[in-house]
C-alpha positions, 0 to 999 in steps of 0.5 A, a space after each residue: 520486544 525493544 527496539 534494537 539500537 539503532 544502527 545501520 545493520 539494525 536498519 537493514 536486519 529489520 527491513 530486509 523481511 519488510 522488502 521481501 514480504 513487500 516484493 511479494 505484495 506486487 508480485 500478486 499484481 504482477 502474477 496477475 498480469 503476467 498469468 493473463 498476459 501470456 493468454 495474449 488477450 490485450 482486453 482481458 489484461 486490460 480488464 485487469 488493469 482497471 478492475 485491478 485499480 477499482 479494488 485497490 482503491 476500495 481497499 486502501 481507502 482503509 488503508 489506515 487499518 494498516 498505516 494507522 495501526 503501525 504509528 499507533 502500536 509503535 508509539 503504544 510499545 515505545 510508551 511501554 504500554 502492553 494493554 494498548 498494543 493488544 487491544 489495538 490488535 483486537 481494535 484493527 482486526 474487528 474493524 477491518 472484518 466489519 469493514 469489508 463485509 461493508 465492502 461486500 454488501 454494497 458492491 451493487 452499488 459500489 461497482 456501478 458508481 466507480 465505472 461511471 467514472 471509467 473511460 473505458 470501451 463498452 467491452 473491458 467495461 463489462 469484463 472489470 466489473 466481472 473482475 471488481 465483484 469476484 475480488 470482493 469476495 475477500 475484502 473482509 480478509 484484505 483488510 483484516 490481514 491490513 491491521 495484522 500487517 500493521 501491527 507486525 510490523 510496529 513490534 518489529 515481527 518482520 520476520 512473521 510479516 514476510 511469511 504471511 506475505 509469502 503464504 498470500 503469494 504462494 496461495 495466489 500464484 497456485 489460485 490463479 494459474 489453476 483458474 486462468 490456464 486450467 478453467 480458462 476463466 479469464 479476468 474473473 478467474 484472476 480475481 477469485 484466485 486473489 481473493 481467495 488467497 486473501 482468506 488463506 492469508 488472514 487465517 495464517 496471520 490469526 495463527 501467527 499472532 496468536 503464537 506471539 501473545 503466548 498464553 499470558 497475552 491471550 489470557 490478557 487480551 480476553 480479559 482486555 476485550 471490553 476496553 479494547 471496544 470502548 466507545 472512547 477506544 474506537 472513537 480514537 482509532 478512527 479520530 486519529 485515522 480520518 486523515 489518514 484515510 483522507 490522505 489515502 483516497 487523495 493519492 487513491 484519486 490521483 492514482 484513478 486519474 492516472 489509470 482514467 488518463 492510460 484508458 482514454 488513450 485506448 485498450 493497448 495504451 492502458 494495457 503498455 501503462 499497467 506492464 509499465 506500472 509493475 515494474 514502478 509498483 516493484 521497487 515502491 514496495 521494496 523501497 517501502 521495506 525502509 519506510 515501514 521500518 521508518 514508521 515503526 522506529 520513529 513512532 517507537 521514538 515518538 512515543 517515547 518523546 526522543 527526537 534525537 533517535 527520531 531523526 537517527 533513524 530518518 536519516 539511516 533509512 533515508 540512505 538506504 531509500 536514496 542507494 536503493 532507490 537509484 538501483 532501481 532506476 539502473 535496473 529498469 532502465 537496462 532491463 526494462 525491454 526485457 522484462 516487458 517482453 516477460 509481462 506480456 505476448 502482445 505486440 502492439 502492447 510491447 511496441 506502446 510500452 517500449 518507448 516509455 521505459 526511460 519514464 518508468 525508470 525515473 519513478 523509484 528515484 524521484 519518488 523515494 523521499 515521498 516513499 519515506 517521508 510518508 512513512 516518517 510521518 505515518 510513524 508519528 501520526 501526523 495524520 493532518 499533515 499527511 492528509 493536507 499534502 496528500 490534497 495539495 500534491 492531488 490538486 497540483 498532479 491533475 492541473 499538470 496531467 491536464 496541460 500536457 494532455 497534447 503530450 499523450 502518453 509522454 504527458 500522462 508519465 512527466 505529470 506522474 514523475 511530478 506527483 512524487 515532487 509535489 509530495 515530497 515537497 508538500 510534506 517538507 512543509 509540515 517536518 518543522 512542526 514534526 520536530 517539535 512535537 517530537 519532543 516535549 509536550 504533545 501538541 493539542 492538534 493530534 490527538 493523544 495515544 493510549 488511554 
């Protein structure tokens, strides 16, 4: 499949799947807040909030499988290398099934460890656990599904990622409400449910790519599969995504200080944080649309050594990212009481929240050139770089939090507003070297795609 040219209606019909598959993806957070929201039970959606952020955690600490794989297959295709993008295919998904059973086993140990990091009261301690160990039961599709995500997105196959997201949420809406309203199980109905929708969703997306190879492809790919696992393959996969994976637990921490910081302010103050963190969490994911189109489009650009399509497509995404970007700002900042008073039944929960909307609305705003420039240089796998500012933005993030800690909840928002500076800022340190890899031989620092 070849890239369309890049034009900004090509733009937007590659990213308009990407933003609604992406708005489906917090709708699981956000179905899962609103569905124990409504129970009125302030600890229990608690509960959700933190055990939510442990599972993220542990998840996107692999979220390579789904950022590496974009930059890899996109930059493979723009070579016009056919055996490589199969084989990273089959390459992904073993790794992510493998990985997740990894998951799986050790939670006796995993969980344990990250709530001794916790500050949460002995109660919603014990409810998150419960939460934590019933979603592990679907790690291995999670990050399976990672690698089919990414590799869907590299080709262009927009289209088949938005039905693989919107099988994930229609699953997990159904899941969750049979188990929370019906069973009454709690947090830990909301976990099984999610989990369980993971599995539907990595069987679909199986089905999906297997209908794209095509009986040529298939045929191609079983006759690839020892080159897809050779020691030299998988030792470039994971070469080229340790610092990808770095960069991930980096922001992955920051994001742990961040919900650490709203559980030493209190169960209700946790709780506003998390319904607040939805609508932040929304138009990321939305404004992801044009970064993941970024990803694809300048790792095509990249693997084909052409900057002058490479900063083409930089900036007709980063104009779409800056207009939708402010949109959401308008909107959250207008509906915000609204929406808050949708999310959650509990009073105290919507008076702590209330206060702090004008924070949440700056988020998308601010935050758009970190959004997109990660995506630039996910695109181009520029792991270093990505993992260096993901550090820097981290370390900076934590000093700011911990002078404003006399602030409270203020503080906790303004040192969050500034992470997304700190990120933007730190990546724009390393765009000059990006534009000279771009063309010309490539630099001995990265290491080299395809075979």
């Amino acid at each position: 499949m070849t890239p369309a040219p890049l034009t900004r209606r090509a733009i937007a019909r590659q990213a308009w799947p990407i933003m609604l598959g992406q708005i489906t993806v917090p709708l699981v957070a956000l179905v899962d807040t609103a569905i124990i929201g409504r129970t009125g039970d302030a600890a229990a959606l608690a509960a959700v909030a933190l055990g939510g952020f442990v599972v993220t955690f542990l998840f996107w600490a692999f979220g390579f499988l789904r950022m590496g794989m974009t930059g890899l297959t996109a930059q493979a295709h723009g070579a016009g290398d056919a055996r490589e993008v199969r084989a990273l295919l089959l390459r992904g998904v073993a790794a992510g099934l493998a990985l997740g059973a990894a998951l799986f086993a050790l939670q006796i140990v995993l969980i344990p460890a990250a709530f001794a990091l916790m500050s949460g009261s002995a109660t919603l301690d014990h409810a998150a656990r419960g939460f934590v160990a019933a979603r592990l039961f679907g790690a291995p599709a999670a990050l399976a599904g990672f690698a089919i995500n990414g590799w869907l997105l590299a080709l262009g196959r927009t289209r088949h990622a938005l039905l693989l997201q919107v099988v994930m949420n229609l699953a997990n809406v159904g899941l969750d409400i049979l188990l929370v309203w019906h069973f009454g199980w709690g947090a830990r109905g909301i976990a099984f449910g999610t989990a369980s929708a993971e599995w539907v969703a990595l069987a679909t997306g199986l089905g999906i790519v297997t209908h794209l190879l095509g009986r040529e492809g298939r045929t191609a790919l079983r006759a690839e599969a020892a080159h897809a696992f050779e020691s030299s393959a998988l030792r470039r996969l994971f070469g080229v995504n340790a610092d990808i994976m770095v960069r991930t637990v980096a922001l992955l921490a920051m994001f742990g200080w961040l919900a650490n910081a709203g559980a030493r302010l209190g169960d209700v103050a946790l709780a506003a944080n998390h319904v607040l963190l939805q609508f932040v969490s929304f138009s990321a994911f939305v404004l992801d649309g044009f970064a993941f189109t970024a990803e694809a489009r300048v790792g095509a650009a990249f693997g084909a050594r052409d900057r002058t399509a490479m900063l083409r497509a930089i900036r007709l995404t980063g104009e779409f990212c800056a207009a939708t970007g402010l949109a959401f700002a308008l909107l959250i900042l207008t509906c915000g009481g609204s929406l808050i008073d949708l999310l959650t039944s509990n009073a105290a929960v919507r008076a702590a929240a209330l206060p702090l909307i004008a924070f949440a609305a700056v988020q998308p705003l601010i935050g758009a050139p970190a959004w997109l420039l990660d995506g630039v240089f996910i695109g181009a796998t520029r792991g270093r770089a990505l993992r260096n500012a993901a550090i820097l933005a981290t370390a900076l993030y934590i000093a700011v939090d911990l002078a404003l800690r006399p602030f409270g909840a203020a503080g906790v928002w303004i040192a969050l507003t500034l992470s997304y500076v700190f990120r933007a800022g730190a990546l724009g340190l390393w765009f000059p070297a990006l534009l000279r890899d771009a063309k010309g031989p490539r630099s001995l620092a990265e290491p080299a795609v395809g075979p």
